[in-house]
C-alpha positions in Angstrom: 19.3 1.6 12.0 22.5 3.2 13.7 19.6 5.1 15.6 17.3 2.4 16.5 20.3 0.6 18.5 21.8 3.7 20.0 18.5 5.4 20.9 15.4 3.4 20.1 14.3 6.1 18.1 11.8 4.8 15.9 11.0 1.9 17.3 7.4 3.3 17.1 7.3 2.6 13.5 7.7 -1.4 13.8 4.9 -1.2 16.4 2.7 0.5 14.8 3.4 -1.2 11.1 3.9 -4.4 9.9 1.7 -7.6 7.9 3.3 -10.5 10.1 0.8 -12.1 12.3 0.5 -12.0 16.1 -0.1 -9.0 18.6 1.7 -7.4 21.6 4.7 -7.5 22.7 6.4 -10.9 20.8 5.6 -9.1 17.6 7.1 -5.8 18.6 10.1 -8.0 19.4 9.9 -9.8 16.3 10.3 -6.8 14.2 12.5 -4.8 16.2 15.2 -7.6 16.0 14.8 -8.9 12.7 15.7 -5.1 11.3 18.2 -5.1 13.3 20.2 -8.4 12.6 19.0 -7.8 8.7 21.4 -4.3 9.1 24.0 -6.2 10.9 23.9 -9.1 8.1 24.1 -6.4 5.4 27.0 -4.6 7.1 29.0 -8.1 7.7 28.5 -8.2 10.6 28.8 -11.7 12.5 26.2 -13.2 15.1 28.4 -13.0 18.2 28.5 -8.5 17.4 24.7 -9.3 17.2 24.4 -11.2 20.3 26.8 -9.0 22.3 25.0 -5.8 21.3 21.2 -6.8 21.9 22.1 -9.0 25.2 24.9 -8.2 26.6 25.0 -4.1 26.1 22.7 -1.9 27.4 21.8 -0.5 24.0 17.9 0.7 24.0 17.6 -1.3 20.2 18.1 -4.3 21.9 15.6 -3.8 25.3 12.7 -5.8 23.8 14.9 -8.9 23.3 16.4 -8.2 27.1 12.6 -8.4 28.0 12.6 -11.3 26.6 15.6 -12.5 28.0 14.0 -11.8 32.0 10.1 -13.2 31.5 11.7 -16.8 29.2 15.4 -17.1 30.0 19.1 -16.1 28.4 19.3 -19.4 26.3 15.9 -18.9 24.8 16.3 -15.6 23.8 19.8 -16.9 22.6 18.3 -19.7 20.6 15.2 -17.3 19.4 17.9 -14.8 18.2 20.5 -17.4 16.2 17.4 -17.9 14.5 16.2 -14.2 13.3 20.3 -14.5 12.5 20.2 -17.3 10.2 17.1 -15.8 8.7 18.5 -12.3 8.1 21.5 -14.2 6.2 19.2 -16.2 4.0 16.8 -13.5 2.6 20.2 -10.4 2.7 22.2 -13.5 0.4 19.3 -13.7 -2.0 18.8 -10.2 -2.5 21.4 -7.2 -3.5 21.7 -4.2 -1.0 20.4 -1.3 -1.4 23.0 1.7 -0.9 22.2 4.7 -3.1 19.2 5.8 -4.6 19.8 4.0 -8.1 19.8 0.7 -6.0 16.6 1.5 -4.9 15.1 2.5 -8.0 16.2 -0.9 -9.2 14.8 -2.8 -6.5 11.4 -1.0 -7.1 11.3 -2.2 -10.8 12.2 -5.2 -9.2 8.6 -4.8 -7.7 6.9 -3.9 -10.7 7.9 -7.2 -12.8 6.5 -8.5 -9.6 3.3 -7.0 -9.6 2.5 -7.4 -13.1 3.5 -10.9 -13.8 1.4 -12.0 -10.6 -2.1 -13.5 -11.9 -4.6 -11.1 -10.6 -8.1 -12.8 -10.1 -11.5 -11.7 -11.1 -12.8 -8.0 -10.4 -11.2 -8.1 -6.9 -7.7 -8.6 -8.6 -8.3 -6.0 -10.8 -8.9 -3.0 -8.4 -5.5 -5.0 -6.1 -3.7 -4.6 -8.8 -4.6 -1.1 -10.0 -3.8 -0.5 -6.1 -0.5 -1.7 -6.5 0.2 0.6 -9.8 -0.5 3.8 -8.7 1.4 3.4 -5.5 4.7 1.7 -7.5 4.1 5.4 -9.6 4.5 7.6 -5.5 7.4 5.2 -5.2 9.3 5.7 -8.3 9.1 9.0 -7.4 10.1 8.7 -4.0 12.9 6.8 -4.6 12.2 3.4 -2.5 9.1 1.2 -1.0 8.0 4.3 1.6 5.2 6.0 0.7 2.2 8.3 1.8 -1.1 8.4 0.0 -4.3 8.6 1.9 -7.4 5.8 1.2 -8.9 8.9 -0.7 -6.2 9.8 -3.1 -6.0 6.7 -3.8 -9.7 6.2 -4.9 -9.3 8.9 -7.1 -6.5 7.8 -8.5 -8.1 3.8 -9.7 -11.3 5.5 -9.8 -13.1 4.0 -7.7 -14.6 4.2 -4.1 -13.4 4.7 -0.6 -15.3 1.2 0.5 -13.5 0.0 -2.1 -10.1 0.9 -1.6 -10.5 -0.1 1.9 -11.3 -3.6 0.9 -8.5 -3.7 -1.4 -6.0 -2.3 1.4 -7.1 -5.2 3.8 -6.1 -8.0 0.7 -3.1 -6.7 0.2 -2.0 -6.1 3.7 -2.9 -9.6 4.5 -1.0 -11.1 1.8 1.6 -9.0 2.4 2.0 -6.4 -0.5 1.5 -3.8 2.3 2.2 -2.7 5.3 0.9 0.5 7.5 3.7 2.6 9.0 1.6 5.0 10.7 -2.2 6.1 10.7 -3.2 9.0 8.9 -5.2 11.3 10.8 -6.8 15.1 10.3 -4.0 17.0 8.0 -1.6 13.8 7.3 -1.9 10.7 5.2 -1.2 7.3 6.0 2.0 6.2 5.7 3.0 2.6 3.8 5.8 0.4 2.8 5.6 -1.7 -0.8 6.3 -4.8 0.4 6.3 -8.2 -1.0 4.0 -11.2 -0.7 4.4 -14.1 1.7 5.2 -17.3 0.1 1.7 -19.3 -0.6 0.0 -16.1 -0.3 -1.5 -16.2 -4.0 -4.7 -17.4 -3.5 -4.7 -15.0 -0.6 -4.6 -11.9 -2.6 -8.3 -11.2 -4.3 -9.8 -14.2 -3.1 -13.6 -15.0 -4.2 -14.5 -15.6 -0.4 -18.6 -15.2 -0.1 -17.2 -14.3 4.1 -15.1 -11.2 3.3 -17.7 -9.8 0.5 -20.8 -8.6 0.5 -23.6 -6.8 -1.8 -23.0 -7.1 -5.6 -19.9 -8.4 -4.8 -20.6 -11.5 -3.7 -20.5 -14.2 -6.1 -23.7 -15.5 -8.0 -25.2 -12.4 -6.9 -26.6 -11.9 -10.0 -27.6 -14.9 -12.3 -26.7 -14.4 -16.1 -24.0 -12.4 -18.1 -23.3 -10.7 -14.8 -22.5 -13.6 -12.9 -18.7 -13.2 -11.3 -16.8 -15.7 -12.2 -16.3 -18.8 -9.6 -13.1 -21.0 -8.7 -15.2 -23.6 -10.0 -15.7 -22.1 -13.5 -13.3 -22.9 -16.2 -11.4 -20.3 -17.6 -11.1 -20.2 -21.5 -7.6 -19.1 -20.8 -4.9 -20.7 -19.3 -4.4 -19.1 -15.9 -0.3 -19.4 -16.4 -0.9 -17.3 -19.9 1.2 -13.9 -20.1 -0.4 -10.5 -19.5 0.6 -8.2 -21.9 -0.3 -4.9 -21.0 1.0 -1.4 -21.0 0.4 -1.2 -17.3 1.8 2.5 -17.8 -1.0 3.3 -19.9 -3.7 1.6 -17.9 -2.6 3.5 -15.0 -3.7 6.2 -15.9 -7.0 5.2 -17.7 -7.8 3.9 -14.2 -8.4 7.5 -13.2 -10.2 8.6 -15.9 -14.1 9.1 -16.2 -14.7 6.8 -19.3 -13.7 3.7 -17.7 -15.3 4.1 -14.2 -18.3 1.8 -13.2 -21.1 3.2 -15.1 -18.8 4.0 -18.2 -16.8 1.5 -20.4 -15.5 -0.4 -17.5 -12.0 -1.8 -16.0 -12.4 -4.2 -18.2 -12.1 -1.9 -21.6 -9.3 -0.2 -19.9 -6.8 -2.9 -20.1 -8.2 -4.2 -23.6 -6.9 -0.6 -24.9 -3.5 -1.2 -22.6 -3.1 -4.7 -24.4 -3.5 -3.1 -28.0 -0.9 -0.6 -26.8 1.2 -2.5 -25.9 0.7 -5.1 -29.4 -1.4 -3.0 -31.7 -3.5 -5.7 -34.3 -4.6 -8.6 -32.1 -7.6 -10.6 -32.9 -10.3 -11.2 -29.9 -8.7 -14.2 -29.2 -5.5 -12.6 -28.7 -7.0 -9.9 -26.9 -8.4 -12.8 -23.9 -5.0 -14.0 -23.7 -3.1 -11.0 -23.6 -5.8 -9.4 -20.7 -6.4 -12.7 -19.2 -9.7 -12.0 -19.0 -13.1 -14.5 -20.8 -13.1 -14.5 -24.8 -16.7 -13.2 -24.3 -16.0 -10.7 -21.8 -13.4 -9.2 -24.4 -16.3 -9.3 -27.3 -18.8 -7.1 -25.2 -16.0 -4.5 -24.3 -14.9 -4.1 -28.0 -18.2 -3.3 -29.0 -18.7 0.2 -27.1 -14.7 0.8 -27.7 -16.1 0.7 -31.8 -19.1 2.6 -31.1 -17.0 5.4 -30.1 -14.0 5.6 -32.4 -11.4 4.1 -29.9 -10.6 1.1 -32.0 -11.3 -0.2 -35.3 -11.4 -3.9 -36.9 -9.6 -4.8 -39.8 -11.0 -8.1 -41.3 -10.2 -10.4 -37.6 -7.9 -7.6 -36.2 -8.2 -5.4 -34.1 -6.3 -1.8 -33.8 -6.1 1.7 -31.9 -7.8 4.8 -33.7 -5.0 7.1 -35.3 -4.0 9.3 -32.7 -5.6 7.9 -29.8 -2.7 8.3 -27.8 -0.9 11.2 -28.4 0.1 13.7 -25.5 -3.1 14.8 -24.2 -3.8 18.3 -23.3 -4.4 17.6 -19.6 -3.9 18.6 -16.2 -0.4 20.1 -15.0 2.1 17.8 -13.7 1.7 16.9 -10.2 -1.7 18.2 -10.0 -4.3 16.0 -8.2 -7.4 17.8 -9.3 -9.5 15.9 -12.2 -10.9 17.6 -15.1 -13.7 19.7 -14.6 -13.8 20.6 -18.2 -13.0 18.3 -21.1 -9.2 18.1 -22.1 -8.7 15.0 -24.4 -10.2 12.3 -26.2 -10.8 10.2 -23.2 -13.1 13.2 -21.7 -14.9 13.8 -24.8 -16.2 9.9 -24.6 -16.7 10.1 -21.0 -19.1 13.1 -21.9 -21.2 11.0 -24.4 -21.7 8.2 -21.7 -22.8 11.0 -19.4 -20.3 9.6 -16.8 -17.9 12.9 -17.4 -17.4 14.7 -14.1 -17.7 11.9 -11.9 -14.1 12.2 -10.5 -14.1 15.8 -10.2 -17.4 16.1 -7.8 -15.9 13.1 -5.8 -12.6 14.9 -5.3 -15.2 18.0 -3.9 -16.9 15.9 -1.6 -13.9 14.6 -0.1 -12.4 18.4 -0.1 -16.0 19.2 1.8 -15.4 16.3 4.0 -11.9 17.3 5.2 -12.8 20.9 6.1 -15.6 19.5 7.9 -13.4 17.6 9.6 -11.2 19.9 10.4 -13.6 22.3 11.7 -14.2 19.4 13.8 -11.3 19.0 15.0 -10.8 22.6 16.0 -13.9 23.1 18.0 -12.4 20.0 19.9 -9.5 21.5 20.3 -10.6 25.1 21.4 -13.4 23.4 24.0 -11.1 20.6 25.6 -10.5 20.3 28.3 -7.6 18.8 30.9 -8.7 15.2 31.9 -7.7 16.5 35.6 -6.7 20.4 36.8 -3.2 20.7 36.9 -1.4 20.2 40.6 -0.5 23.7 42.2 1.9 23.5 45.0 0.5 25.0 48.2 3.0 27.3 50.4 2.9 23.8 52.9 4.5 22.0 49.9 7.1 24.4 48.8 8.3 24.4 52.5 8.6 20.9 52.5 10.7 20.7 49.4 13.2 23.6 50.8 13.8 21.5 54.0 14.0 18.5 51.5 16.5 19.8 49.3 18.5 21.4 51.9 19.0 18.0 53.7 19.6 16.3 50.9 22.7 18.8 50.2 23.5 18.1 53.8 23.9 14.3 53.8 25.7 14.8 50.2 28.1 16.9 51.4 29.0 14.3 54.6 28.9 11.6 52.1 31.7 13.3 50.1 33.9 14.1 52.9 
């Protein structure tokens, strides 16, 4: 922030990111003052070091609100700037500050109780929140709400597909879970910011809007068992019911090939997470702990029985012995799937026939980028200059002699 003020470096970053609303340049003035007067409210600083610094210095942070200053007037910048001030008060009172990296580890389980308490709807919510997950896992290991992951890692690591993802990354960002930093492009990954929703932004997030979605995902699609769920259908649980999931767990069976599309489904993978996290539920149980439809439940513990992943006890329902024991899998910070079986989970995924799935998507995105980048090279090698460069002529080089000499002439007299 010290930065921003002194040199405007990185002001580029709240152009380019962001999930408020409007365009040009009253949002790039938005931003750029708000993170400024939230640093000053966290430092304890008052609003007349504020004002003095952004209007009456000529610090480069505080240029954009100048602007504003010139085109509007000095008391309407003054009045548009007590009010970012009384803002940046508000929110920096309700929350702690983050100073060290252990404050920021906190604030991102902050996020996480956040993010799993929230009621995720329908198959929409499902894929959000799996979105969520796997991104709180980067930061936990980044140590704070920055982040990059590409739209491609990130389908491989929810299993599911690019289109998909992409859908999911324009919910979020609207609701304001996310915001964009900066673009990825060939060789780099976008980069992101955890943020958190907006207030009345729940029925924003995963919404069952015939307009945004199309294909199978549209609802009443498809007549029957299949039929997605409506607003106007009435759940069999109560939609302010507790989820009660091992969302540890479920993060990563999103990624694995037994619960994809065509294998046991999203669905199974959290009826497993609930039993790990309360082993011996009945079905009942099992709707309420997932928040998901008492017969949706029934048609996902049949397959899990078929293959040995749970068992039933009279009206109960448990995890097979051993089910999750440390698996055998890939090394640690590896992003490669399987491409042999490793565990349990693989050895299911290869009696579905769905094993392999993740692995010959990660190739064809590995195919796609060194296409791309072969792309990208030729383009480079063959540019050209949008215009030849300007050579001086010996008529020009005159000129700027006699130039410069007089200059150092009248310079000279002006100094005497």
């Amino acid at each position: 922030m010290r930065a921003l003020v002194l040199d405007g470096s990185g002001m580029e970053r709240y152009r380019e990111g962001g999930s408020d609303g409007g365009s040009g340049a009253g949002r790039d003035t938005h931003r750029v003052t708000s993170a400024i007067a939230f640093s000053f409210a966290r430092a304890g600083a008052d609003r007349l070091a504020l004002r003095d610094v952004l209007l009456a210095s000529p610090a480069p942070g505080g240029a954009l609100l100048r602007d504003l200053a010139h085109a509007k007037g000095h008391d309407h910048a003054s009045k548009y700037l007590d009010r970012v001030w009384r803002r940046a008060v508000r929110v920096t009172g309700e929350s702690a500050p983050i100073r060290e990296r252990r404050d920021a580890l906190a604030a991102v389980a902050e996020r996480r109780i956040a993010i799993e308490v929230f009621p995720w709807r329908g198959q929409a919510g499902q894929t959000d929140r799996a979105n969520l997950l796997y991104r709180l896992g980067l930061c936990e290991r980044a140590g704070g709400f920055d982040h990059e992951v590409s739209q491609r890692q990130l389908a491989l690591g929810i299993g599911a597909g690019e289109s998909t993802v992409k859908r999911s990354d324009a919910r979020l960002v609207a609701a304001g879970w996310l915001w964009r930093v900066e673009q990825g492009g060939s060789g780099k990954s976008s980069k992101w910011v955890l943020g958190k929703p907006r207030a009345g932004s729940a029925d924003a997030v995963s919404p069952v809007d015939p307009n945004r979605q199309v294909g199978h995902e549209a609802p009443g699609y498809l007549d029957g068992v299949n039929r997605r769920q409506t607003s106007a259908t009435v759940p069999a649980v109560p939609s302010d019911a507790p989820v009660e999931l091992d969302f540890r767990l479920l993060t990563d069976l999103m990624t694995r090939d037994a619960f994809r599309a065509r294998g046991l489904g999203k669905t199974a993978a959290e009826v497993v997470a609930a039993l790990a996290y309360r082993d011996g539920q009945s079905a009942v149980e099992l709707a309420s702990s997932t928040r998901r439809h008492r017969a949706t439940v029934h048609a996902r513990l049949t397959p899990l029985m078929e293959h040995g992943l749970v068992v039933k006890t009279g009206e109960l329902y448990y995890l097979a012995d051993g089910l999750l024991d440390a698996p055998a899998g890939r090394p640690q910070g590896s992003r490669l799937p399987a491409w042999k079986p490793v565990d349990r989970w693989d050895d299911v995924a290869v009696d579905l026939g769905v094993f392999g799935t993740g692995y010959r998507q990660w190739c064809l995105y590995a195919f796609d980028r060194i296409a791309a980048d072969d792309v990208y090279r030729r383009v480079r090698e063959h540019a050209r200059p949008a215009r030849p460069a300007a050579e001086l002529t010996d008529q020009d080089r005159a000129f700027l002699n006699y130039w410069s000499a007089a200059f150092e002439d009248a310079d000279r007299v002006v100094g005497a």
